[in-house]
ZADO-1210 file (C-alpha; in nm, 4 decimals, padded with zeros to 6 digits):
<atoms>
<atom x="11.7942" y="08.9482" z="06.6887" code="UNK" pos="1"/>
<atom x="12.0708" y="09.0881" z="06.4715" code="UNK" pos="2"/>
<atom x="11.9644" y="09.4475" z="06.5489" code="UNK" pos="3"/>
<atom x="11.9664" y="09.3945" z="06.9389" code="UNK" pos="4"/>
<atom x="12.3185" y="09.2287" z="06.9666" code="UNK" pos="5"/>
<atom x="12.4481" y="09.5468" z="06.7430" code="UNK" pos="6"/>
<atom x="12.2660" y="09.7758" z="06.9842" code="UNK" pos="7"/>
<atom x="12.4009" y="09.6476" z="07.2599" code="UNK" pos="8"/>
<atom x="12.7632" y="09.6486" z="07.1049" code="UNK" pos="9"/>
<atom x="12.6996" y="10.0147" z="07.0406" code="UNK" pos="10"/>
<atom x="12.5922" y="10.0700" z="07.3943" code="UNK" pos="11"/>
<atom x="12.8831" y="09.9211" z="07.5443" code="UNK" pos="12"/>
<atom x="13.1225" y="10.0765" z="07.3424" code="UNK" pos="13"/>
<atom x="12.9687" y="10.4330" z="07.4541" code="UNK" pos="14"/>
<atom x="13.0123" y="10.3340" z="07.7943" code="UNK" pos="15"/>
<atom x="13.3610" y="10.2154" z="07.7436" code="UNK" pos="16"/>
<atom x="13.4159" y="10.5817" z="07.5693" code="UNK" pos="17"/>
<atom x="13.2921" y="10.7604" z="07.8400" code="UNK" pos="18"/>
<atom x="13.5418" y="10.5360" z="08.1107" code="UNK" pos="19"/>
<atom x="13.8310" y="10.6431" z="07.8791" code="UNK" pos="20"/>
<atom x="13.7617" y="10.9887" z="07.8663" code="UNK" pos="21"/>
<atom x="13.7077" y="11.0065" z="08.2345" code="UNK" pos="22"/>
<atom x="14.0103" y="10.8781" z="08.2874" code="UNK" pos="23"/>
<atom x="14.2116" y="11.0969" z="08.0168" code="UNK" pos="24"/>
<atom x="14.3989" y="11.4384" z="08.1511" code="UNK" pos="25"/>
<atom x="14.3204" y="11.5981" z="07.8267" code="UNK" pos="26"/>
<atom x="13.9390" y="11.5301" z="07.8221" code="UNK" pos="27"/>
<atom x="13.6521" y="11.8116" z="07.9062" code="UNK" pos="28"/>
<atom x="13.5809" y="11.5880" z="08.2346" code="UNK" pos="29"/>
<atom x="13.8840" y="11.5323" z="08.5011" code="UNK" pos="30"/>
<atom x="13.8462" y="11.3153" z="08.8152" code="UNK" pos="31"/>
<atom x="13.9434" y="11.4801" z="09.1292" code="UNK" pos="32"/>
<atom x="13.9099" y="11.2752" z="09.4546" code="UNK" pos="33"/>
<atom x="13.6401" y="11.0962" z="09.3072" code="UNK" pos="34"/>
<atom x="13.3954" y="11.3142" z="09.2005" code="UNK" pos="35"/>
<atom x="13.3647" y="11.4160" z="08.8204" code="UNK" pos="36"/>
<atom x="13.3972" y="11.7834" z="08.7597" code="UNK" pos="37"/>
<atom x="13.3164" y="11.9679" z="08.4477" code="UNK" pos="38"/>
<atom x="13.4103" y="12.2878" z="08.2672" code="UNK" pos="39"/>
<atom x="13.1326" y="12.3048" z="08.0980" code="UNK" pos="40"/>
<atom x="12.9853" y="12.6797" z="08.1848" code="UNK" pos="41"/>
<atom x="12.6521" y="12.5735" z="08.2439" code="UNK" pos="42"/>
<atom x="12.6933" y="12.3995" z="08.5319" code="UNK" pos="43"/>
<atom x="12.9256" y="12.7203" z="08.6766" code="UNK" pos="44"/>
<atom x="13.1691" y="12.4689" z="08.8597" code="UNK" pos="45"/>
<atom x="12.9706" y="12.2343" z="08.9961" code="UNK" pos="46"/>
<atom x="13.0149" y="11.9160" z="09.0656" code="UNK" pos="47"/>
<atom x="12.8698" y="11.6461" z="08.7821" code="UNK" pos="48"/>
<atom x="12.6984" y="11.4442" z="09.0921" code="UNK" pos="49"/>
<atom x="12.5373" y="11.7528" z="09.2282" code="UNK" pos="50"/>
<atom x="12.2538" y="11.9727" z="09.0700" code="UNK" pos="51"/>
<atom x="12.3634" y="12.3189" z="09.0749" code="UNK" pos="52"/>
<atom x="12.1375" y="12.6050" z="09.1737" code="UNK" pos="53"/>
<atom x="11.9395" y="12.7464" z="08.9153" code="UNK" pos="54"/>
<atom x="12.0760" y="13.0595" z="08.7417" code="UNK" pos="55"/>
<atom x="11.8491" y="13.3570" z="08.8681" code="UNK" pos="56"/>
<atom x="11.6448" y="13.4937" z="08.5349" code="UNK" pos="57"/>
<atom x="11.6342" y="13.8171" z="08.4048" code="UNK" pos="58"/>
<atom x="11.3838" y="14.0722" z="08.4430" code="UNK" pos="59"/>
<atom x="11.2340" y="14.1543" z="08.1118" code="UNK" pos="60"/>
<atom x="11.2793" y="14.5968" z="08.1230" code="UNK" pos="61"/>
<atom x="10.9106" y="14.6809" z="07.9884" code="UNK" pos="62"/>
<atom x="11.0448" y="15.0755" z="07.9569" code="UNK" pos="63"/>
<atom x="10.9614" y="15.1472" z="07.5794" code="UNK" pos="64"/>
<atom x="11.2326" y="15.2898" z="07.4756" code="UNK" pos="65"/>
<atom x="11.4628" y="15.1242" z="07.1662" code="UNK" pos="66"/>
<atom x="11.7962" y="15.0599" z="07.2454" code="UNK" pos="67"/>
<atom x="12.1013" y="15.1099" z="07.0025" code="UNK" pos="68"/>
<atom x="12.1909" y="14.8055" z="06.7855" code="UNK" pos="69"/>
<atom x="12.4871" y="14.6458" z="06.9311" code="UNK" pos="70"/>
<atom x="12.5748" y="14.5665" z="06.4967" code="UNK" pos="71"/>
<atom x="12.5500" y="14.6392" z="06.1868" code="UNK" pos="72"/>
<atom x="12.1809" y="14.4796" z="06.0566" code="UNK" pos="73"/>
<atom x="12.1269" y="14.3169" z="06.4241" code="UNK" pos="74"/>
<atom x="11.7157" y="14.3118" z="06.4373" code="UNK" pos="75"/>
<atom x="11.5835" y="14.5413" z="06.6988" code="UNK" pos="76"/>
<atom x="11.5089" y="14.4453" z="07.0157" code="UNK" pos="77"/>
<atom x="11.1740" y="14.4468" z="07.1686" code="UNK" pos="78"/>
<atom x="11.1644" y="14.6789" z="07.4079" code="UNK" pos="79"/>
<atom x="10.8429" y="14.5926" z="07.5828" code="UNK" pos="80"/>
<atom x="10.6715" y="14.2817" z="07.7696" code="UNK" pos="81"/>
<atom x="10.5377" y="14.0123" z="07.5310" code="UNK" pos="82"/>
<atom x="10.4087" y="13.8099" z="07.8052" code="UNK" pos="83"/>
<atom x="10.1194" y="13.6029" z="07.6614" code="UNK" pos="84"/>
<atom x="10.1187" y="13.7470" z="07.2874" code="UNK" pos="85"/>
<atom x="10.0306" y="13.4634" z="07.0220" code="UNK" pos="86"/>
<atom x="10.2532" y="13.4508" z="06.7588" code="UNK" pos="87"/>
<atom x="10.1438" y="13.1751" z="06.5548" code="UNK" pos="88"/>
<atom x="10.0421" y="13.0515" z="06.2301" code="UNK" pos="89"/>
<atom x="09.7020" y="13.1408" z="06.2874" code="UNK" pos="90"/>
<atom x="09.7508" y="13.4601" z="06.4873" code="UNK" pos="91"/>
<atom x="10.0387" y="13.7457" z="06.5365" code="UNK" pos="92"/>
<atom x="09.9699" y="13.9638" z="06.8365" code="UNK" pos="93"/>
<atom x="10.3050" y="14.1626" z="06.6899" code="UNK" pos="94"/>
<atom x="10.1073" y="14.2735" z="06.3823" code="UNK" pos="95"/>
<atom x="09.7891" y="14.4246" z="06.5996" code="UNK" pos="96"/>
<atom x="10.0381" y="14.8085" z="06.6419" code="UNK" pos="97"/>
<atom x="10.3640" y="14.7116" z="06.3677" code="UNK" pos="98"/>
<atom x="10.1444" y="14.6312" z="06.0986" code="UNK" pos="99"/>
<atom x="10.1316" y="14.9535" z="05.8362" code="UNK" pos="100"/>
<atom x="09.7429" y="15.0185" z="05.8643" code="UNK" pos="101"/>
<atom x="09.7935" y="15.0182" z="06.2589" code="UNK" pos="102"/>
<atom x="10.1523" y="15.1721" z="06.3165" code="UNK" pos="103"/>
<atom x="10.0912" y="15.5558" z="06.3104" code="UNK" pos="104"/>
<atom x="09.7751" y="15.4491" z="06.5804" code="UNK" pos="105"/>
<atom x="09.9828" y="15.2720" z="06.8170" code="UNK" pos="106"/>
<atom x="10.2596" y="15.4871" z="06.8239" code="UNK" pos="107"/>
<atom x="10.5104" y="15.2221" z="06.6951" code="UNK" pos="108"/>
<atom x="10.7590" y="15.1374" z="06.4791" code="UNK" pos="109"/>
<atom x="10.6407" y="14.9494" z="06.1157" code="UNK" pos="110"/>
<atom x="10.7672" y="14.6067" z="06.0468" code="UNK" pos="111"/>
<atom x="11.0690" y="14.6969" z="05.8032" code="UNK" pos="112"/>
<atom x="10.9932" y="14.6388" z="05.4331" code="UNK" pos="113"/>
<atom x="11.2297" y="14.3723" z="05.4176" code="UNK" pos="114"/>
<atom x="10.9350" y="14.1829" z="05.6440" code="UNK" pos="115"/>
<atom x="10.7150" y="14.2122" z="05.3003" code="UNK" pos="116"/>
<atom x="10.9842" y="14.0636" z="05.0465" code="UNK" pos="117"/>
<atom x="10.9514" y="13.6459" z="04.9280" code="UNK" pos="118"/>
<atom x="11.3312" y="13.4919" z="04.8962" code="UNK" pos="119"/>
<atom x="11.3567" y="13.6298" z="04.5022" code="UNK" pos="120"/>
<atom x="11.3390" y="13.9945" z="04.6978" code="UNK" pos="121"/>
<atom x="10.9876" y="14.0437" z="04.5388" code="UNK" pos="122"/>
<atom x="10.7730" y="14.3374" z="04.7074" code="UNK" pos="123"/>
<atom x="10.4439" y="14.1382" z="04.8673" code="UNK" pos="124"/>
<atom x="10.0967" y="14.2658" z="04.9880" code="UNK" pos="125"/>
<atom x="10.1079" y="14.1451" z="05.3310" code="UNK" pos="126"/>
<atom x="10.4020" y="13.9930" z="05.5468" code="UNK" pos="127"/>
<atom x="10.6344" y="13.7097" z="05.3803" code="UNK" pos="128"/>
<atom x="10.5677" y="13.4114" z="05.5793" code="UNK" pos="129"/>
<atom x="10.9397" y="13.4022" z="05.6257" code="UNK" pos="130"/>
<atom x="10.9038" y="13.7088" z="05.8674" code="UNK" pos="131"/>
<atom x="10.5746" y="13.6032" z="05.9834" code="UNK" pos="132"/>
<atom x="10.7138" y="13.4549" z="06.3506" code="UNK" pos="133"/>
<atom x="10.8854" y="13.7383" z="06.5021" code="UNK" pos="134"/>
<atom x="11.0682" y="13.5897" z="06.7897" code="UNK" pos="135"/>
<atom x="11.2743" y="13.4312" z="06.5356" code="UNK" pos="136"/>
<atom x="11.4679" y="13.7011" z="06.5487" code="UNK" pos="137"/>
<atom x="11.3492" y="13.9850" z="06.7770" code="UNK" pos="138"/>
<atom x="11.3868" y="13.8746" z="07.1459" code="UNK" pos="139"/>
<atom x="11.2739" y="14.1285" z="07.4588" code="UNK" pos="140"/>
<atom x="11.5412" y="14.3474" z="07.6331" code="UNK" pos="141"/>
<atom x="11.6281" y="14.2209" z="07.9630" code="UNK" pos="142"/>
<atom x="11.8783" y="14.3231" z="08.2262" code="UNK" pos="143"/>
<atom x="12.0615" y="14.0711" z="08.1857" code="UNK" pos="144"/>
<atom x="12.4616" y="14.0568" z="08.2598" code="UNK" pos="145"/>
<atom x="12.6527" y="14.0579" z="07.9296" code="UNK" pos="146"/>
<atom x="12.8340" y="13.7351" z="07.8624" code="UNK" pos="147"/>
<atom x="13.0737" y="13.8625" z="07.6314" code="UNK" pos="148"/>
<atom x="13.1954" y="14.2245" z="07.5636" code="UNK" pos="149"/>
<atom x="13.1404" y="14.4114" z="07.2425" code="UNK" pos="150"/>
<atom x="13.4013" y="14.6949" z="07.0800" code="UNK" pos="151"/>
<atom x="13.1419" y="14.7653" z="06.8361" code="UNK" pos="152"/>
<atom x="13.1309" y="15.0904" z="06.7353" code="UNK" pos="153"/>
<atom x="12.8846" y="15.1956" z="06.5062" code="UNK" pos="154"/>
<atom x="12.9442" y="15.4494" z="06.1489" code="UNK" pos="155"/>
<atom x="12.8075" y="15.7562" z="06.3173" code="UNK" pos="156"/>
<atom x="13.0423" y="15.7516" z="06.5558" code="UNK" pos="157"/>
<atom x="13.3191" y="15.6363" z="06.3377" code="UNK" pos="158"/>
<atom x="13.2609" y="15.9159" z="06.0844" code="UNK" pos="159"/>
<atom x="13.2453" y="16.1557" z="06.4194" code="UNK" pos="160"/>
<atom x="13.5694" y="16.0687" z="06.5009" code="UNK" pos="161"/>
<atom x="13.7320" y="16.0600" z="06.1670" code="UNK" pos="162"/>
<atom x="13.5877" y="16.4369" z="06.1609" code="UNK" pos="163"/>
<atom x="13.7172" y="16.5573" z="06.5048" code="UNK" pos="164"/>
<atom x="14.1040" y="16.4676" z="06.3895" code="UNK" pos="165"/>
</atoms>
């Protein structure tokens, strides 16, 4: 009984929260002619009583080729299709051409040996299970828009300039 009155004290003082902040200039939500709009970016200026058209999705580039790290120790991307791969723990569809007996077959890049070291940076056998699910890190290139501009400019071409002045 005790736990249902506190509940419901809880619950109305969320809803009396989200009055105030409705009501507060300051607040992430303002009230315009009686309709709640947000800033948030998701919802890309729509109203909070309308559902907004879905963003369209990018198309995944399937082209092969590696593109340039955008920094310093950023994981490669993965510059093909990995539509329907199992990455599991029972299976890694990754490891059939990265693995080191089948790299040189397929034609592609090894898993880095910092894939095959435990958390005390011991050398292992096989895979660490801590690098075992690739899209942990890795994700597929896409054409996607950038949402925020980079300046990064990697040493190669920092030492090229440095050598041109």
């Amino acid at each position: 009984m005790r736990i249902t009155a506190i509940i419901a004290l809880l619950m109305l003082g969320l809803l009396w929260l989200a009055g105030a902040s409705a009501q507060d200039p300051n607040a992430d939500v303002s009230v315009a002619a009686g309709e709640y709009h947000s800033i948030d970016a998701m919802r890309r200026g729509e109203a909070l009583t309308s559902e907004p058209a879905a963003a369209p999705m990018a198309r995944v580039e399937n082209t092969d080729r590696r593109r340039q790290r955008a920094w310093p120790e950023q994981p490669p991307t993965i510059p093909h299709s990995i539509d329907g791969y199992q990455v599991d723990k029972n299976a890694n569809r990754c490891l059939l051409c990265h693995a080191r007996a089948n790299a040189e077959t397929f034609q592609a890049p090894m898993v880095s040996v910092t894939h095959f070291m435990d958390r005390d940076s011991q050398i292992l056998a096989q895979i660490s299970a801590r690098r075992y699910f690739c899209t942990q890190c890795h994700v597929v290139q896409t054409d996607a828009r950038l949402l925020v501009g980079s300046t990064f400019v990697d040493v190669d071409t920092l030492l090229q300039a440095s050598k041109e002045r």
